[in-house]
LOBA-24244 format. One record per residue (C-alpha): residue in one letter; residue number from 1; x, y, z. Coordinates in Angstrom, 2 decimals. Layout:
@code A; pos NUM; px X; py Y; pz Z
...
***
This chain:
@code X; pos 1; px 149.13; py 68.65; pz 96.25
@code X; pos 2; px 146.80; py 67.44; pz 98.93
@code X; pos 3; px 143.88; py 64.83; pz 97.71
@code X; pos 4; px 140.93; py 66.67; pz 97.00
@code X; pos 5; px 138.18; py 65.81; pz 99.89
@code X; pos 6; px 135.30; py 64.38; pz 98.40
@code X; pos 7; px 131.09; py 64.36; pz 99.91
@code X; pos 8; px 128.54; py 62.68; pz 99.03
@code X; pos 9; px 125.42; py 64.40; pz 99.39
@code X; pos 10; px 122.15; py 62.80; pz 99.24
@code X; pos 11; px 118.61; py 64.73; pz 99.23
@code X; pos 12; px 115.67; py 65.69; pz 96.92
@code X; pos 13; px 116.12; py 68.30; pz 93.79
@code X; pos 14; px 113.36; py 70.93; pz 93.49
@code X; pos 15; px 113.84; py 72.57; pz 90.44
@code X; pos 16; px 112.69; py 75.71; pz 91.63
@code X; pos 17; px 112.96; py 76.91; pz 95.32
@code X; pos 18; px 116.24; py 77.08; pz 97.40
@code X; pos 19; px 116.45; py 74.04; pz 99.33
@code X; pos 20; px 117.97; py 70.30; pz 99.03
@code X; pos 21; px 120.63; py 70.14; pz 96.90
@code X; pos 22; px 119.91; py 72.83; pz 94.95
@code X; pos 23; px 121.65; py 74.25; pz 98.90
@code X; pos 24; px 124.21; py 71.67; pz 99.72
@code X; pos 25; px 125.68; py 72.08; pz 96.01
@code X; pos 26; px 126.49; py 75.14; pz 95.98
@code X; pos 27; px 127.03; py 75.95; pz 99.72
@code X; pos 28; px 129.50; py 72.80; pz 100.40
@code X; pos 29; px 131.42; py 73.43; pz 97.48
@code X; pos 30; px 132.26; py 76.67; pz 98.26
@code X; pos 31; px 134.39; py 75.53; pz 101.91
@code X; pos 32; px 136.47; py 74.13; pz 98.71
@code X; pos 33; px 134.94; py 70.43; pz 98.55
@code X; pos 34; px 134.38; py 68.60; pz 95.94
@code X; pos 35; px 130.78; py 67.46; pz 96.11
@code X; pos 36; px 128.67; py 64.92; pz 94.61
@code X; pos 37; px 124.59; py 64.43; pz 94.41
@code X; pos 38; px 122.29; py 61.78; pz 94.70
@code X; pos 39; px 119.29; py 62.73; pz 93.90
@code X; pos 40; px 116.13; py 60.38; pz 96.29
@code X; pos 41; px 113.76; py 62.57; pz 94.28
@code X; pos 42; px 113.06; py 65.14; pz 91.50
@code X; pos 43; px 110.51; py 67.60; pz 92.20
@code X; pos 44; px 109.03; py 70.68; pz 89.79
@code X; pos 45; px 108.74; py 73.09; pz 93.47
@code X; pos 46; px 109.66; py 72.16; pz 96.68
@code X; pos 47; px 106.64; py 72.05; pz 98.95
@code X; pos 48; px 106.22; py 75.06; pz 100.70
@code X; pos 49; px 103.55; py 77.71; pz 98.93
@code X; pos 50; px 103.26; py 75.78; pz 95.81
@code X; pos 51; px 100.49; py 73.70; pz 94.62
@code X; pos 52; px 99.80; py 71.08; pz 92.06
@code X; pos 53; px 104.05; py 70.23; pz 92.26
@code X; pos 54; px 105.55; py 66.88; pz 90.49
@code X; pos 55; px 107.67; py 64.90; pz 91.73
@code X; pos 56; px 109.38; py 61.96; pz 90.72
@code X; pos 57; px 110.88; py 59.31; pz 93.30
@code X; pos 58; px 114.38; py 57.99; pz 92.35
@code X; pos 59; px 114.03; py 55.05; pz 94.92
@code X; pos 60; px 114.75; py 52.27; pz 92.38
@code X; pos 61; px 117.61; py 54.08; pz 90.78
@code X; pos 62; px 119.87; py 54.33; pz 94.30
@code X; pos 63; px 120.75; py 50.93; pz 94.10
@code X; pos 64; px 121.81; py 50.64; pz 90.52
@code X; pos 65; px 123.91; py 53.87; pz 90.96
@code X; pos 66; px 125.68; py 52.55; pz 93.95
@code X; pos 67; px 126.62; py 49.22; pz 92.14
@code X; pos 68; px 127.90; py 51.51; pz 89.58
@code X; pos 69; px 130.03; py 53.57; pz 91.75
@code X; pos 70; px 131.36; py 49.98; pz 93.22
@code X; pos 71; px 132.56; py 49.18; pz 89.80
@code X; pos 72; px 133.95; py 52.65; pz 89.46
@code X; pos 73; px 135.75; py 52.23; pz 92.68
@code X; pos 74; px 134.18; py 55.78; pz 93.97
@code X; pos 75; px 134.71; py 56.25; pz 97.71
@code X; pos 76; px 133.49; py 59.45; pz 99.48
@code X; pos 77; px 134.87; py 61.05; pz 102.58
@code X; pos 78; px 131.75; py 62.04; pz 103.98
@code X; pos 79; px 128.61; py 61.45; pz 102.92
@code X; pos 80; px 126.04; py 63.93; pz 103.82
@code X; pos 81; px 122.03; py 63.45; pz 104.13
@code X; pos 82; px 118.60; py 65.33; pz 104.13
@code X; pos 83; px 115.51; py 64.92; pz 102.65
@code X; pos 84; px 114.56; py 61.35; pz 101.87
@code X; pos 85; px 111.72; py 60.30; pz 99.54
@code X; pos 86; px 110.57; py 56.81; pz 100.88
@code X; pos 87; px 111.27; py 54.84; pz 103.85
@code X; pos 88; px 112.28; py 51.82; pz 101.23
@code X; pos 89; px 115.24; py 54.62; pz 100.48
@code X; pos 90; px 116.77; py 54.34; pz 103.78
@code X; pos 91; px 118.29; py 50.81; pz 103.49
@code X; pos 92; px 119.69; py 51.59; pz 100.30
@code X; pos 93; px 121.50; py 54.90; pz 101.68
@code X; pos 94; px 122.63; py 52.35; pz 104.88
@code X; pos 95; px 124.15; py 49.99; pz 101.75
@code X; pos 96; px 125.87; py 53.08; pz 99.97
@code X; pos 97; px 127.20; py 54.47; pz 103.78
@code X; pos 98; px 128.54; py 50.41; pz 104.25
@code X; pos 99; px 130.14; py 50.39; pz 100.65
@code X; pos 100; px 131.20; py 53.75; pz 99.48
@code X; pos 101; px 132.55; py 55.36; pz 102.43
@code X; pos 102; px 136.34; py 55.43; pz 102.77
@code X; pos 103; px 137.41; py 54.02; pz 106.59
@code X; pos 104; px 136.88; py 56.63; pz 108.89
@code X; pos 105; px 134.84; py 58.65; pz 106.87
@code X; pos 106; px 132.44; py 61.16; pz 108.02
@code X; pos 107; px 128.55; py 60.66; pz 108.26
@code X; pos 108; px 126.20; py 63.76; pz 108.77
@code X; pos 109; px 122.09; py 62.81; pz 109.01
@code X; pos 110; px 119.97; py 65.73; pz 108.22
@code X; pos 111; px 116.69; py 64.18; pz 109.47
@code X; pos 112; px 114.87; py 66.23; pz 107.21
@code X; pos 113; px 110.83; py 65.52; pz 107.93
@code X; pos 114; px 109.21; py 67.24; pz 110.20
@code X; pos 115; px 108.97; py 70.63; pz 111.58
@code X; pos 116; px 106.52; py 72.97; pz 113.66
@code X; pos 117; px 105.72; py 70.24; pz 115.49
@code X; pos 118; px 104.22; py 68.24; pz 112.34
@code X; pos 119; px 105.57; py 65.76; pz 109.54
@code X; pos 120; px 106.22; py 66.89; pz 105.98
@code X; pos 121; px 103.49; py 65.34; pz 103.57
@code X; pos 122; px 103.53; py 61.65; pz 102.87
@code X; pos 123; px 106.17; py 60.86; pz 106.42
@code X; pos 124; px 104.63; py 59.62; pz 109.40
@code X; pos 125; px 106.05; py 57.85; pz 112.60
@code X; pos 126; px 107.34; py 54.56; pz 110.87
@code X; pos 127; px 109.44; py 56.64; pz 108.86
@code X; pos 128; px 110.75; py 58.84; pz 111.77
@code X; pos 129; px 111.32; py 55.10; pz 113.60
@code X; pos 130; px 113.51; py 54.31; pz 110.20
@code X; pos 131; px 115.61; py 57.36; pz 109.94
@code X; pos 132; px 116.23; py 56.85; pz 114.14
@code X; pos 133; px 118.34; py 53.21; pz 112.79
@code X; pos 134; px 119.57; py 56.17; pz 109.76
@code X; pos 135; px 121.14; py 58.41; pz 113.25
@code X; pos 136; px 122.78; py 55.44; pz 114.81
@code X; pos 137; px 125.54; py 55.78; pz 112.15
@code X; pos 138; px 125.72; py 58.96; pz 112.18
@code X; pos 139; px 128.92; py 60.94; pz 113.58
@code X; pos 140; px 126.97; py 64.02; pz 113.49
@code X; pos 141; px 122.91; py 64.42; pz 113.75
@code X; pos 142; px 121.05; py 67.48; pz 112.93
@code X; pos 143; px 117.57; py 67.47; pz 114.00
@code X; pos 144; px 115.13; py 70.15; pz 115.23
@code X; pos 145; px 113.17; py 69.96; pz 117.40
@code X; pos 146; px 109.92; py 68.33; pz 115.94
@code X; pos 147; px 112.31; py 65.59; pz 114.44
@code X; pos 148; px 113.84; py 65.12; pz 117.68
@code X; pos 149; px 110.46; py 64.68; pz 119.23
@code X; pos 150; px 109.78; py 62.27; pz 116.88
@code X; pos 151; px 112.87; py 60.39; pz 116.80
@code X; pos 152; px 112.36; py 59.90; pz 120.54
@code X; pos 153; px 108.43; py 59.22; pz 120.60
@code X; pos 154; px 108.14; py 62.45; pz 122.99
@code X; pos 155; px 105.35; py 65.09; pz 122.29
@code X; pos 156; px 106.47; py 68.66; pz 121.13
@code X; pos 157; px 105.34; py 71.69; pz 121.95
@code X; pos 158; px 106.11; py 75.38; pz 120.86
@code X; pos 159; px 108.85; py 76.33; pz 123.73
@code X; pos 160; px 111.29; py 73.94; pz 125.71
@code X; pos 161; px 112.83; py 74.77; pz 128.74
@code X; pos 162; px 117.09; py 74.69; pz 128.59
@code X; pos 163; px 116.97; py 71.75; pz 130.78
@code X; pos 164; px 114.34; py 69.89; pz 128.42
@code X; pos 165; px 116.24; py 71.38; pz 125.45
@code X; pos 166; px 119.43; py 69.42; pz 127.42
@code X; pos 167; px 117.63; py 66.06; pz 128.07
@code X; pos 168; px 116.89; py 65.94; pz 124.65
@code X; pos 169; px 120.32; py 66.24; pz 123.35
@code X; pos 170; px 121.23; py 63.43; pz 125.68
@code X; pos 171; px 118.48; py 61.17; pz 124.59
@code X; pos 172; px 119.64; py 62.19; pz 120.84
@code X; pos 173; px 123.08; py 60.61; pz 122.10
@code X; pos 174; px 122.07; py 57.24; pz 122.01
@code X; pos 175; px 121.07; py 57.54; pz 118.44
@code X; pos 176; px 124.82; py 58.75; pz 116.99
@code X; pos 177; px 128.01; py 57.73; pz 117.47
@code X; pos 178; px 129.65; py 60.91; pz 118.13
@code X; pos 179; px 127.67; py 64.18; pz 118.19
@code X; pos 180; px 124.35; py 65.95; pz 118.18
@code X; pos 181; px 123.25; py 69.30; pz 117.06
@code X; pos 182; px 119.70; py 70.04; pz 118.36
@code X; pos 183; px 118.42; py 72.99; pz 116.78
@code X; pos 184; px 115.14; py 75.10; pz 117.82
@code X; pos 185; px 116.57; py 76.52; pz 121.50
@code X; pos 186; px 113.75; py 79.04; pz 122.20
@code X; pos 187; px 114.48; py 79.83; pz 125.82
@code X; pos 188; px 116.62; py 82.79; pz 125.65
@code X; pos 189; px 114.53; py 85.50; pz 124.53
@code X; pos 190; px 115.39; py 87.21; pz 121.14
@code X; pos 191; px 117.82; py 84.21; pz 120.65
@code X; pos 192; px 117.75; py 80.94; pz 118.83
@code X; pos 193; px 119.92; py 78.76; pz 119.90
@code X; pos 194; px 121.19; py 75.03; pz 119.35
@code X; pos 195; px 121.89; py 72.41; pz 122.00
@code X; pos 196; px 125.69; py 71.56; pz 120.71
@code X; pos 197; px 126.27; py 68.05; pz 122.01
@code X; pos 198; px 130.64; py 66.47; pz 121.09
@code X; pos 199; px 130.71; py 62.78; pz 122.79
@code X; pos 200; px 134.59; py 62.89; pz 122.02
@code X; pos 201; px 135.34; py 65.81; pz 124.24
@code X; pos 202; px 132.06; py 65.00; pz 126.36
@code X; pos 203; px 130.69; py 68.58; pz 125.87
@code X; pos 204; px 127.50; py 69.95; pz 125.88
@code X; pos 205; px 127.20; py 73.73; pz 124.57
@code X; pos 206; px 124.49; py 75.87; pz 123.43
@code X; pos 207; px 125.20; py 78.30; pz 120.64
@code X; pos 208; px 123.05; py 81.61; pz 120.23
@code X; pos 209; px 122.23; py 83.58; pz 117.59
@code X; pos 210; px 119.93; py 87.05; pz 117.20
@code X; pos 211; px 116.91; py 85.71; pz 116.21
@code X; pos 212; px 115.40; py 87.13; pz 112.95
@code X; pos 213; px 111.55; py 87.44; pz 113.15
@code X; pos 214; px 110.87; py 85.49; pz 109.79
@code X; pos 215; px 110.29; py 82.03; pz 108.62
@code X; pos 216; px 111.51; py 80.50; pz 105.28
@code X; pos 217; px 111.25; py 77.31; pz 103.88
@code X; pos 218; px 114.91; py 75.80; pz 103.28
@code X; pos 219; px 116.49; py 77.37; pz 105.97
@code X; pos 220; px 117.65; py 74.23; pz 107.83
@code X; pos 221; px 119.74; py 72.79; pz 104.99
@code X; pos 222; px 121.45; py 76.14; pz 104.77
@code X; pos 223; px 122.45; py 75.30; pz 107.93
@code X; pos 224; px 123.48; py 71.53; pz 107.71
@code X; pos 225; px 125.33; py 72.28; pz 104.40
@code X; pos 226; px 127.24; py 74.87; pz 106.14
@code X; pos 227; px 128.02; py 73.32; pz 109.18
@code X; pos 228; px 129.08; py 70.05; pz 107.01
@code X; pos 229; px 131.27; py 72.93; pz 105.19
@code X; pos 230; px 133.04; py 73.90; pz 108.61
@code X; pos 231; px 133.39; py 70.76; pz 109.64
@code X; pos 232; px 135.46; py 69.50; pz 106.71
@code X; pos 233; px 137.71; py 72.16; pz 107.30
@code X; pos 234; px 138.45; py 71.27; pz 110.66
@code X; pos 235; px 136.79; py 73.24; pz 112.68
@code X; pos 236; px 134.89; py 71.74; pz 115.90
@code X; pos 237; px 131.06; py 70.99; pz 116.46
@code X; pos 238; px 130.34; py 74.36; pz 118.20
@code X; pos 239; px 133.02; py 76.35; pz 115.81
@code X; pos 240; px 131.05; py 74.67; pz 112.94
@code X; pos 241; px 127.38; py 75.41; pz 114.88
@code X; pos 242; px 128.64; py 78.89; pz 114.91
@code X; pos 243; px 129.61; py 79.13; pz 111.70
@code X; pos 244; px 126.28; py 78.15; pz 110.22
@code X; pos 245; px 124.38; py 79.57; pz 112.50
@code X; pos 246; px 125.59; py 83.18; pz 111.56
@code X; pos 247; px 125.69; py 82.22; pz 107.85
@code X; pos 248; px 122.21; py 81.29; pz 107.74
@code X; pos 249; px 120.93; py 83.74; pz 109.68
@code X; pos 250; px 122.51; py 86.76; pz 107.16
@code X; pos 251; px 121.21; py 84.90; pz 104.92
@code X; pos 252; px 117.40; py 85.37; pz 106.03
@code X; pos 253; px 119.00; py 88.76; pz 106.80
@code X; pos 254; px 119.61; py 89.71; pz 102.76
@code X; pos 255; px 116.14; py 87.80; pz 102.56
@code X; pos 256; px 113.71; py 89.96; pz 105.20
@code X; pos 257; px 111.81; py 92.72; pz 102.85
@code X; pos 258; px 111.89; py 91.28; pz 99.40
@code X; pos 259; px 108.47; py 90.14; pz 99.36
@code X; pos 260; px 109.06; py 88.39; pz 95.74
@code X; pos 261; px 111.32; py 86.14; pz 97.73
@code X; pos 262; px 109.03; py 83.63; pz 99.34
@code X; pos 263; px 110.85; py 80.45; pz 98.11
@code X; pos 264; px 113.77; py 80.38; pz 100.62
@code X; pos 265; px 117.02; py 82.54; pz 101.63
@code X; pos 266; px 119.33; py 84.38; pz 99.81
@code X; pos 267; px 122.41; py 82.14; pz 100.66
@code X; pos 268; px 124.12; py 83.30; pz 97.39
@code X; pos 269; px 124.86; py 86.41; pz 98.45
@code X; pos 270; px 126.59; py 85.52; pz 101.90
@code X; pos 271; px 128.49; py 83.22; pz 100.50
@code X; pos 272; px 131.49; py 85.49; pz 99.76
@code X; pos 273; px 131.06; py 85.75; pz 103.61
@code X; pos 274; px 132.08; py 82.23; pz 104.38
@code X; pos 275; px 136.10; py 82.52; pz 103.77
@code X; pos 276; px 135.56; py 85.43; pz 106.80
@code X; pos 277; px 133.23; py 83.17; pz 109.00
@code X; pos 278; px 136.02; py 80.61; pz 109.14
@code X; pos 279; px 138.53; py 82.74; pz 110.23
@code X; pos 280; px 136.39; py 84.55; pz 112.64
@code X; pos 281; px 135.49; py 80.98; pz 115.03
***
């Protein structure tokens, strides 16, 4: 029997509204992997459309978890990131990447902060500054493009050109060792694309899919967990772009009409989808 592949996955929990790891949980287990949380931050909501939300930051427990682990001799694969809760967090995650995963594991950065050309509450451009030293050890990056614009100190605006789209992506390369997936491609009309960037093979692609006139908070780390899905199954950075990008985009799909639904996508019910999505890139 093969080993089982283990991730490490490590993002906020909002109780209620589909984003985080209340995602990457489900979604990565179901390509088959075993996956573990750490949790940078409890929160009653996520962000988006709620009010008055708690939320509890886990900063001083990451360290005392990761010694724990070191006793425990847990190693991880991959490990897997998204929303962080402080920029004090990021050295610790740099720590449990240095300690806990196994040689040549797997590191996917979610840069999850920005978007629509402004920072989530409480981040600002320190932070984005951080997370940039959080990319350089990544394998693969995920940013869109507000993060990107941030990452790079460029200004953002509501439509890039493909050739701006394409500089970007190559800037992007400095900050990760192997791969970037720029997401937010505007310039092909009724498309969204991503900018699909694979130093190894020294490739630059740029994966389309129909856009779906609606917006939804969590929509991005049905993406990332998806594509960190594909991945671990072997498939390449623009098999696994395409992948996600058709996975999350039935899943806004099942979502469009149900106007009680206003707290993310219904990923659930595409996920008996995924086994055919593999097959199919």
């Amino acid at each position: 029997m093969n080993e089982t592949i283990k991730i490490l996955t490590i993002q906020d929990i909002s109780c209620y509204g589909q984003c985080s790891i209340t995602v990457a949980l489900p979604v990565v287990s179901a390509f088959g992997i075993e996956t573990a949380i750490l949790p940078s931050a409890v929160l009653s909501t996520h962000t988006a459309g709620f009010t008055d939300f708690t939320v509890r930051d886990l900063t001083e427990d990451l360290p005392e978890i990761r010694k724990h682990w070191e006793k425990e001799d847990i190693l991880f694969d991959a490990i897997y990131t998204g929303f962080i809760a402080s920029i004090e967090q990021l050295d610790y995650i740099k720590d449990i990447i240095d300690s806990r995963l196994k040689p040549g594991g797997l590191v996917f950065v979610d840069p999850a902060m920005a978007d629509h050309g402004e920072f989530y509450n409480g981040f600002d451009q320190e932070f984005a500054d951080k997370m940039g030293e959080l990319c350089k050890l990544g394998d693969y990056v995920l940013p869109n493009t507000t993060e990107a614009c941030y990452i790079l100190h460029k200004p953002w605006k509501e439509e890039f050109t493909k050739e701006e789209m394409l500089e970007m992506a190559n800037e992007l390369s400095e900050f990760t060792k192997r791969h970037v997936i720029l997401k937010g491609d505007t310039h092909k009309e009724g498309q969204l694309g991503m900018i699909v960037l694979d130093k190894d093979e020294e490739t630059c692609d740029i994966v389309f899919n129909d856009k779906v006139d609606y917006v939804s908070h969590g929509t991005g780390d049905v993406f990332a967990s998806a594509f960190v899905g594909s991945t671990m199954n072997g498939k390449t950075p623009t098999q696994a772009a395409k992948i996600a990008g058709e996975f999350t985009k039935r899943a806004i799909e099942k979502t469009v009409g149900d106007e009680t639904h206003t707290y993310g996508v219904k990923f659930e019910q595409v996920i008996p989808e995924l086994y055919d999505l593999l097959k199919k890139y």
